[in-house]
N, C-alpha and C positions, 0 to 999 in steps of 0.2 A: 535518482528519483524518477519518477512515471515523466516522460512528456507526453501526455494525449491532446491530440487536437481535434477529436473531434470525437460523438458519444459512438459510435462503431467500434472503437478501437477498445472501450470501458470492456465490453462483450468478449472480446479478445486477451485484456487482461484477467477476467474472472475465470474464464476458462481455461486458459494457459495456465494459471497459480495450480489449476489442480493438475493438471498434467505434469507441470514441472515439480511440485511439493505436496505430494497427494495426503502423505501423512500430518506435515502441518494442517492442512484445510482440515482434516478429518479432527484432528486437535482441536484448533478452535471452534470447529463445529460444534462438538461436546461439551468445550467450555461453555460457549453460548447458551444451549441448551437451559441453563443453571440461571441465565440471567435475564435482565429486565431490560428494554430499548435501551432504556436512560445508560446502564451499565455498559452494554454493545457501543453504545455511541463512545462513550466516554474512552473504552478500549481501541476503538477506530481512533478517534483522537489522538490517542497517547501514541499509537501503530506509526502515525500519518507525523507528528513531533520527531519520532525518534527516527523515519527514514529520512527527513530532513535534516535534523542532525548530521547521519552519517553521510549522507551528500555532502553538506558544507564541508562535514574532515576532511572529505576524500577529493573536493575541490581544492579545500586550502592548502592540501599538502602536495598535490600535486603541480598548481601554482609556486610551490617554497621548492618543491624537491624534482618535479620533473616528476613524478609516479606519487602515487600513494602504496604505502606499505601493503604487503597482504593481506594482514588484520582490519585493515580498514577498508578496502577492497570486499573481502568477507564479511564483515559486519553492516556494510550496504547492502549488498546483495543481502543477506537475510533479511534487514528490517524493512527493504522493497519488495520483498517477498511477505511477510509478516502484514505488511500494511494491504498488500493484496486479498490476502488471506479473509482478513476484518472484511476488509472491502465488502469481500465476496459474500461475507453471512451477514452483512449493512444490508445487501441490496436483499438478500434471500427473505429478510426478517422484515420489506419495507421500508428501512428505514434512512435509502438514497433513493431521490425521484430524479430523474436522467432532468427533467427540467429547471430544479434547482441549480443543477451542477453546470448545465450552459446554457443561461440563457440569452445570451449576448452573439457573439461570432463564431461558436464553435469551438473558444479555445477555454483551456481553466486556467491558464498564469494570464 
């Protein structure tokens, strides 16, 4: 999952998802299009659940196993890519303010 410590790096993320996954971003792009904040957010939500998710697998098994499987390995990387993705047309549509997101010491955990 993302460790960002500070909002510089957010900018970084947004722009790398589309370098790295140019046809996903372009995907959710279009989906968005279709829909309302309220919908966008809710999808960022569910993006930001399920990259957590596959973190935890892919911690617990590599705790249990010494590696996590390939399948799990690949299914993080996409849903941290995925959640980027969201991210990316959160912030394009207004609806991430960089000061929500730190308002404290620069870190988000």
């Amino acid at each position: 999952m993302f460790n960002i410590s500070n909002f510089d790096e957010i900018a970084g993320v947004s722009h790398g998802i589309e370098a790295i996954n140019p046809c996903m971003v372009a995907r959710i792009r279009r989906a968005a299009d279709s829909l309302n904040r309220y919908e966008i957010s809710a999808r960022l939500a569910d993006a930001v659940t399920e990259a957590a998710d596959a973190a935890h697998t892919r911690a617990w098994e590599e705790a249990q196993f010494g590696e996590a499987s390939a399948d799990t390995i690949v299914d993080c990387e996409y849903f941290d890519e995925l959640a980027a993705a969201w991210s990316l047309v959160a912030i394009e549509h207004q609806l991430i303010n960089p000061e929500t997101i730190l308002p404290h010491d620069g870190s988000v955990h």
